[in-house]
N, C-alpha and C positions, 0 to 999 in steps of 0.2 A: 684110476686114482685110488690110492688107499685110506682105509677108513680113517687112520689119524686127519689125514689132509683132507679129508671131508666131514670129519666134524669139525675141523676148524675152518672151514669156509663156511658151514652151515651155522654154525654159531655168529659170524663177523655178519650173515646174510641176517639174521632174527636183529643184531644188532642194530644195524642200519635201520632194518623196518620201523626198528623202533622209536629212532632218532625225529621224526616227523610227530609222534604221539608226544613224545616228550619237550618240544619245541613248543607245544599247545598247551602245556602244561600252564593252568591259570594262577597271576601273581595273587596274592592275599590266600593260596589255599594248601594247606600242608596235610596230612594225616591224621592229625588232633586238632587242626585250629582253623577257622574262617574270617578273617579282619574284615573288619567294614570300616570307611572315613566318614565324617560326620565334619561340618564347617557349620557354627552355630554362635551366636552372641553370646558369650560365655563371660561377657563383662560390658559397662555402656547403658546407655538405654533401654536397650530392649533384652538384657541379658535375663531378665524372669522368664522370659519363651524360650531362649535356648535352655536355660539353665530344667525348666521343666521340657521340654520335650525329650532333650537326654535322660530324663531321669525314667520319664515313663518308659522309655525304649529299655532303659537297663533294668531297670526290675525282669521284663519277660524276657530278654536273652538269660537271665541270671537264671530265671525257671528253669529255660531251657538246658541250659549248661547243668544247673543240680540232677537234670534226668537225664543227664547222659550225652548231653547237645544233640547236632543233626548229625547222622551217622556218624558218633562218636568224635566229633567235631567238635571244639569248643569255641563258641562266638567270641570275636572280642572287638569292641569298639572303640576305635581312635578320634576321639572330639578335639577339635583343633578352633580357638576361639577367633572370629572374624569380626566382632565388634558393632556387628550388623553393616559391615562396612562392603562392598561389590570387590574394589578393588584387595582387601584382605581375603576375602571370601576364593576368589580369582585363586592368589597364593597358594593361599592352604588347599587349593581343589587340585594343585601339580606337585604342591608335596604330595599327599593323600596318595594319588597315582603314581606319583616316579622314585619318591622314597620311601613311604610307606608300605609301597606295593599291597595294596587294598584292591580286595576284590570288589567290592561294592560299594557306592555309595548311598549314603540313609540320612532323611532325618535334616534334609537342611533347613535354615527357621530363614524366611523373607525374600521377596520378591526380585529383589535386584540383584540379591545374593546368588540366588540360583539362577538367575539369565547369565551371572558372569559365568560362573560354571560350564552352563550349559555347552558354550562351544570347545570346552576342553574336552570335559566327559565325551561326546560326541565322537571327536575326534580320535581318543584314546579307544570308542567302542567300550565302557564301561557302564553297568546300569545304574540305573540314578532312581531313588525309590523313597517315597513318602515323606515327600518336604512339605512344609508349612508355609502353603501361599497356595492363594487357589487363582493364581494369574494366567489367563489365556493362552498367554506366551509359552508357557510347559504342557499345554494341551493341542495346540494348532500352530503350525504344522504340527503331523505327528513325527513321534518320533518315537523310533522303536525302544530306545533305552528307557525313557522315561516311565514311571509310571507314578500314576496321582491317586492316592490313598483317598484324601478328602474332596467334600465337594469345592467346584470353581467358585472364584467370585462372580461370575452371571448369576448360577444358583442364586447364590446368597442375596444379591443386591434384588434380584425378579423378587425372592420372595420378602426382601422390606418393602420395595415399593409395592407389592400385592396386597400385602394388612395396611400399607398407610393409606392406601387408593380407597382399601375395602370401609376403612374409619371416615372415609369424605377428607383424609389428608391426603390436596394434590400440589401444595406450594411446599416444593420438597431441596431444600440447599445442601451442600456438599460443602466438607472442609479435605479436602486429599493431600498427603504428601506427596511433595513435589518429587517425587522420583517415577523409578518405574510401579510400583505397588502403589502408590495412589492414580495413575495414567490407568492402571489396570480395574481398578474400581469405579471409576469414574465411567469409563469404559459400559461396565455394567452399569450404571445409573442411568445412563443415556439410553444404554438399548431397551429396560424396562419402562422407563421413559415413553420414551417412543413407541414403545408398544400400545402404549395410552393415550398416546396423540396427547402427549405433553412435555413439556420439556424443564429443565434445572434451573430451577428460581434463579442462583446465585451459585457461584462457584467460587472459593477463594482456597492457597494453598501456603503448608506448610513446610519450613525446610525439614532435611528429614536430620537426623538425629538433635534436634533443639526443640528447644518449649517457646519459641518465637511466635507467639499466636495471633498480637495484638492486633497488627492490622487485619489479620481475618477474624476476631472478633466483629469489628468496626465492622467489617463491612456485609457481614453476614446475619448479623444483629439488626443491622439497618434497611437491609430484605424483606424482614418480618413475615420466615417461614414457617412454616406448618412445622417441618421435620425437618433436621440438618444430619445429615447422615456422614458420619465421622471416619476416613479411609486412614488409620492414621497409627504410629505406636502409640503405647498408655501413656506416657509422660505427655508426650504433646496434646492428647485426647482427655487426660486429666485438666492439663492445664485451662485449655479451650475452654469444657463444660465449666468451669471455676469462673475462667472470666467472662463467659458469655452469660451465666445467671447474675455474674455483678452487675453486669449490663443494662440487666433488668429482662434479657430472654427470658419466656416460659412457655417457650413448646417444647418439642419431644428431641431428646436426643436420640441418634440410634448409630450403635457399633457394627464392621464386620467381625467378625470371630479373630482376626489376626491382633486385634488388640489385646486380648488377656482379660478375661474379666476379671480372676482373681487380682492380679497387677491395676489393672482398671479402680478394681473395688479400693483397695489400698492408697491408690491416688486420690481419690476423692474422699473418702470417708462418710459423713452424712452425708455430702450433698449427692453421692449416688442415686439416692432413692428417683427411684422413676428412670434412671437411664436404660438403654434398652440395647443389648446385645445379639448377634444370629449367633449360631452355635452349629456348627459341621462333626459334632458326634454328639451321644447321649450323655445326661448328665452323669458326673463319675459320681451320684452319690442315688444312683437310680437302681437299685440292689432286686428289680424284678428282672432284670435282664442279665443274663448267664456271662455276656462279657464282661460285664459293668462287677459284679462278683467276682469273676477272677482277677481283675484290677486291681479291686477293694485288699483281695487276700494277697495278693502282690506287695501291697504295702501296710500292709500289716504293721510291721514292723520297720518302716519306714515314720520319720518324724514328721515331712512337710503332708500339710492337706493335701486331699484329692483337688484337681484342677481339669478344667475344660482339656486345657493344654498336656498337661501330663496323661491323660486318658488318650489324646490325640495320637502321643510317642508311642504309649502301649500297643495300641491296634496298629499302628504303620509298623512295629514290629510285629508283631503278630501274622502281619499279611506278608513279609518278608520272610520268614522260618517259614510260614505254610507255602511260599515260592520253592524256598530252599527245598525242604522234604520233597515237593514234587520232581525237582529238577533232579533225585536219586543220589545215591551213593558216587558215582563218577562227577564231581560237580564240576561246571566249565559255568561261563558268565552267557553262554549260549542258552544252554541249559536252565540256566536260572532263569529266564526271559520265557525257553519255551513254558518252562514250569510255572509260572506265574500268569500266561496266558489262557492258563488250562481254568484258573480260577472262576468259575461260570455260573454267577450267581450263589455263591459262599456264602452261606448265614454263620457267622464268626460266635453265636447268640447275642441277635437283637441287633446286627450289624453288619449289613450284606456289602460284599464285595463283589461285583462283576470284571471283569477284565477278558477283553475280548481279542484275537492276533490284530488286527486294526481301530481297537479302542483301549486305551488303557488309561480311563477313568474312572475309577474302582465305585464311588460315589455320588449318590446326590442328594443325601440328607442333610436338609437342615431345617432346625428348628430355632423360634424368637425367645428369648428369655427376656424380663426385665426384674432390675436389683431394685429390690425392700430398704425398708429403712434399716435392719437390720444389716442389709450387705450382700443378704443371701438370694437365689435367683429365682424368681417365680415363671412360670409356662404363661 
């Protein structure tokens, strides 16, 4: 054979080999850029959670991109608004993947929202990272894509019934939206519950995007509970507390963290004082801990307050780029998965993430806030 004819078969052979590498080539990832999808309430009800969990996310990709991105990679994120709606949510999570060709997905805000997802992403093999809902359903089974930044609602509901038990509060009622995110909280009421050889005074339920309260006023009023613990968004969880005090209630109200307290706070105005929220990160205005500072200096120059919620978005990015960085210069959605598994007890400052190849639930802090007359949150 002569050398011309064998460099050109040796050439057409490196070709071919290569064609398997390039076939794997992952959608959302070019040489300068990394897209990620984002499906969030971006209008509706509950659009203050989307609207801030996007916001904290974008401050620290924006970090990141001023320094240069993740190997020279520029993040960019596609927020597509679902209204807090499953079946919009649904949509947007096949645009996201088949036209947006997004490598990753980040950031989704509610319960039912991310169950619709969940079996597309799945299917598609695409990782699904730091959504806002601490529903069982994204935790058990597991499942390799997923991974849960914040703590579950078990967490959160073990530790309200643990301070209400520890007060001599054991007539404890529930107001849940009637969807999946209120079945999910409830869920944890009962098993803390039960842990105590006790069980839920009263249960009554909200439809989900309305302020429809009144008969679960009535009849949760008429209970005459210790503690009515609220599974619910801020509009309809405003509303409640407003008419359950006209009612003439005067015991304790208490949030999971999916409500917003800043939105919360805003819906009530005075008659906040005393309601009582759990909280799945540090307060964003708690400036002894190293994350909670670089947040602060994040938005700096940012017009809206710091929020529970917006510090939420910040760290679920934050623990996505320290995936990315791990997962190296060659990035595949393979890769990102190993690199995020590697995460093994990560102090972020003041804010540990674990993530294990057969656990990926990064957290389990939480702590009880309750709002002052003023609005603001006390420990």
């Amino acid at each position: 054979m002569n050398r011309r004819r064998f460099n050109t078969l040796f050439g057409a052979s490196l070709a071919l080999a290569a064609l398997p590498r390039l076939a794997r080539a992952e959608n959302g990832v070019s040489a300068d850029t990394i897209v990620l999808g984002q499906s969030c309430p971006l209008t509706g009800p509950a659009a203050e959670l989307g609207t801030e969990m996007r916001l904290g996310a974008q401050q620290h990709f924006a970090e990141i991109n001023q320094k240069g991105g993740i190997f020279g990679r520029q993040i960019k994120l596609v927020s597509l608004d679902d209204g807090y709606e499953a079946a919009r949510a649904a949509a947007n999570t096949r645009k996201l993947i088949e036209e947006e060709k997004i490598f990753a997905l980040f950031g989704y805000v509610g319960t039912a929202t991310s169950e619709a997802a969940l079996p597309i992403l799945s299917n598609a093999q695409v990782p699904f990272v730091g959504a806002l809902t601490g529903a069982q359903s994204l935790r058990a089974p597991f499942n390799r894509n997923v991974f849960n930044v914040r703590a579950g609602y078990f967490d959160e509901t073990e530790k309200i019934v643990e301070q209400a038990t520890l007060l001599g509060m054991k007539k404890i009622a529930v107001l849940a939206q009637d969807d999946a995110y209120g079945q999910a909280g409830l869920a944890g009421m009962n098993r803390a519950l039960d842990k105590r050889k006790l069980g839920v005074a009263a249960v009554a339920m909200v439809k989900r995007n309305t302020v429809e309260v009144a008969a679960a006023v009535a009849k949760l009023v008429a209970a005459r509970p210790d503690v009515i613990v609220i599974i619910s968004a801020y509009e309809a969880a405003g509303a409640f507390i407003k008419q359950a005090k006209n009612a003439g209630y005067a015991g304790q109200f208490q949030n999971v963290s999916f409500v917003g307290s800043r939105a919360l706070s805003k819906e009530l105005g005075a008659e906040g004082y005393g309601v009582a929220v759990s909280q799945v990160v540090p307060s964003p205005r708690a400036g002894s801990l190293a994350i909670v500072r670089e947040y602060q200096q994040a938005f700096k120059n940012v017009k809206e307050a710091p929020t529970f919620i917006s510090l939420e978005g910040y760290i679920a990015a934050r623990v996505l780029t320290e995936g990315l960085r791990r997962a190296g210069k060659d990035l595949t959605r393979e890769r990102l998965i190993a690199g995020l598994e590697t995460m093994r007890f990560v102090d972020l400052g003041g804010f540990a993430i674990n993530f294990t190849p057969t656990d990926h639930n990064g957290s389990t802090f939480v702590e009880l806030t309750i709002m002052a007359r003023d609005g603001k949150l006390l420990y």
